[in-house]
C-alpha positions as CSV (number, residue, x, y, z in Angstrom):
1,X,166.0,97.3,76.8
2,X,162.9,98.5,76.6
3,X,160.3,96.8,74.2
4,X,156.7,96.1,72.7
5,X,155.0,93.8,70.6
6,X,152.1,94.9,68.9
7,X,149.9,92.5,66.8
8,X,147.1,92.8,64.4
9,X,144.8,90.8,62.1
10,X,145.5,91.3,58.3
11,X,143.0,93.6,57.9
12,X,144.3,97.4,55.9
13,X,141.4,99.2,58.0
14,X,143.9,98.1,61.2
15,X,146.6,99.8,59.8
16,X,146.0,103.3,60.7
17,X,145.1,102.3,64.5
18,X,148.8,100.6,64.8
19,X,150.8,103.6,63.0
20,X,148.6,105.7,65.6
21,X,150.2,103.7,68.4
22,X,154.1,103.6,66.7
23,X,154.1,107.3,66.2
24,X,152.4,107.9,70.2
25,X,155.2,105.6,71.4
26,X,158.4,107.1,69.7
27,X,157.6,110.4,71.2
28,X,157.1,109.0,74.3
29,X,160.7,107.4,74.0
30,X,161.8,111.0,73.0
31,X,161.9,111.4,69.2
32,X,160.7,114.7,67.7
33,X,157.5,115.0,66.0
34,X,158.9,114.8,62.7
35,X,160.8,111.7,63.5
36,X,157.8,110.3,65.3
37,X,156.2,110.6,62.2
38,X,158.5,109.6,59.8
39,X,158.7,105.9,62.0
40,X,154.9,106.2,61.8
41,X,155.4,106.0,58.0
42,X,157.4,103.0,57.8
43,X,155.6,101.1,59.8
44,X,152.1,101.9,58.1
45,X,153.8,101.3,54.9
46,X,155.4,97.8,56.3
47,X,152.6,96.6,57.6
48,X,150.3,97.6,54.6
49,X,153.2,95.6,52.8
50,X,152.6,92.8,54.9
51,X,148.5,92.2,54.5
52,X,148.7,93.3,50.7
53,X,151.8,91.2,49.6
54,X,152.2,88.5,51.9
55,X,149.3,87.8,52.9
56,X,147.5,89.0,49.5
57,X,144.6,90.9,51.3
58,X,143.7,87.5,52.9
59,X,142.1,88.6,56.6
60,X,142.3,86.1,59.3
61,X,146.5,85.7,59.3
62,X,148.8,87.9,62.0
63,X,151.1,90.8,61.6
64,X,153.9,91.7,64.0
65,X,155.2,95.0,65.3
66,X,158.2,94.8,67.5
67,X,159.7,98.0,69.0
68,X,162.9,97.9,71.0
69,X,164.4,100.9,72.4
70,X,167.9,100.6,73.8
71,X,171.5,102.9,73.6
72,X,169.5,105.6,71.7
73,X,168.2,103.0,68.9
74,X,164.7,102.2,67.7
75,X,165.0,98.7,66.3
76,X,161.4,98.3,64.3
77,X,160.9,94.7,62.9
78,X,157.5,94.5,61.1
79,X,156.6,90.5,60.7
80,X,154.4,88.0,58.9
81,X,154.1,84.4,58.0
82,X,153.0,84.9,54.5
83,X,154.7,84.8,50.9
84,X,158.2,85.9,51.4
85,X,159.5,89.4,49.7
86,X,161.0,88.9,46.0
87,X,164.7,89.5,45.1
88,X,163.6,92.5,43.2
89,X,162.0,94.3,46.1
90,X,164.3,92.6,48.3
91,X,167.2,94.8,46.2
92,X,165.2,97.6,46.1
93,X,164.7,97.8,49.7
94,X,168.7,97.5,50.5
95,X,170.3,99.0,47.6
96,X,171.9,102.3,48.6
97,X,171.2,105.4,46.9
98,X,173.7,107.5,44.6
99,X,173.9,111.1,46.0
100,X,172.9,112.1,42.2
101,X,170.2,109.9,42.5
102,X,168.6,111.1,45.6
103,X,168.9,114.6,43.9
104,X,166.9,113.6,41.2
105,X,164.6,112.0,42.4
106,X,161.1,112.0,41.4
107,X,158.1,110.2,44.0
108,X,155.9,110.2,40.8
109,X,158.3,108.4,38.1
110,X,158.0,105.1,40.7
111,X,155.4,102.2,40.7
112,X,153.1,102.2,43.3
113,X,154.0,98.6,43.9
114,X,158.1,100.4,45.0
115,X,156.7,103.6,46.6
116,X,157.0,101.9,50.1
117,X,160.2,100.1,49.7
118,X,161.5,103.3,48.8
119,X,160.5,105.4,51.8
120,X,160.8,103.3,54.2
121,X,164.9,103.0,52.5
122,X,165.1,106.9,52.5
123,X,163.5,108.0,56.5
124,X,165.0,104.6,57.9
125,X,169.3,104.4,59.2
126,X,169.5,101.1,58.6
127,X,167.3,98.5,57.0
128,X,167.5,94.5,56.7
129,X,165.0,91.9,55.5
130,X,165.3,87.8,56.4
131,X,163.0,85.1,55.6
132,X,163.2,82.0,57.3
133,X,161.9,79.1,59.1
134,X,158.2,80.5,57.7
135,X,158.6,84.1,59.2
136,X,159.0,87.2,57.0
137,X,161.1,89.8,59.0
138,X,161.3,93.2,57.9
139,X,163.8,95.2,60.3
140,X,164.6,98.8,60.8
141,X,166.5,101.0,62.9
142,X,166.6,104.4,64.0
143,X,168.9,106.6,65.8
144,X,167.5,109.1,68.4
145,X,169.2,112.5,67.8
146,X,171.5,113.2,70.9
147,X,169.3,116.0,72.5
148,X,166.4,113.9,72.8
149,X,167.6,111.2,74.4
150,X,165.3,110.0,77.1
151,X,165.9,106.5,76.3
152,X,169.8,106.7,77.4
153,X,168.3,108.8,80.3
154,X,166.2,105.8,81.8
155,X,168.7,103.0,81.3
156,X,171.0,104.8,82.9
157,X,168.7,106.0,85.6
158,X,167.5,102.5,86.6
């Protein structure tokens, strides 16, 4: 298994310099642009999450980025030590969405506080959330598309 751990103070202005890195990394591991980008998304948003919510915009506090490649799976797992996520975000964040509802769905009718939640849902395969023992764990997962597949290619070349 490949992996990384990225960490950064809880400053926003860091934000953009780690999604830089995530997006650089996935297509290094083989996902398309578009992908790359999408995971680059999730992650900005997470983290952004992370220093505005947890940590309330408080600088001086850590934030997490693990990336695991293995068996043609990004695992992403964003984490902090600050407040833990709400029930209500924790359910919006995990609720599946209706086919109708993903039809009629409208980016502007949402709270910016739920825009993030809901994106990172939508681009991500599978998406969990666990707070304990003081650590807030956000943790996604996404599959490489078959033709792309340069992580089975080293594992299997090693």
């Amino acid at each position: 298994m490949k992996r990384l751990d990225l960490v950064i103070d809880s400053e926003l202005g860091n934000v953009s310099l780690l999604a830089v890195a995530v997006n650089r990394v996935c297509l290094q591991l083989g996902f398309d642009s578009l992908t790359a980008a999408h995971l680059e998304l999730c992650v900005a948003e997470a983290v952004t999450n992370s220093i505005c919510h947890a940590y309330h915009r408080v600088r001086g506090h850590t934030v997490k980025v693990t990336l695991a490649a293995d068996a043609g799976r990004l695992h992403v797992e964003v984490s902090d030590t600050g407040t833990p996520m709400g029930a209500e975000h924790q359910q919006r964040l995990t609720r599946e969405s209706s086919d109708s509802e993903i039809q009629t769905y409208d980016w502007r009718s949402l709270p910016e506080g739920g825009r993030g939640l809901k994106i990172i849902r939508d681009l991500m395969d599978e998406v969990s959330y666990v707070s304990s023992e003081n650590v807030n764990r956000l943790m996604m997962v996404k599959q490489l598309t078959p033709n792309g597949s340069r992580i089975d290619r080293d594992e299997h070349a090693g």
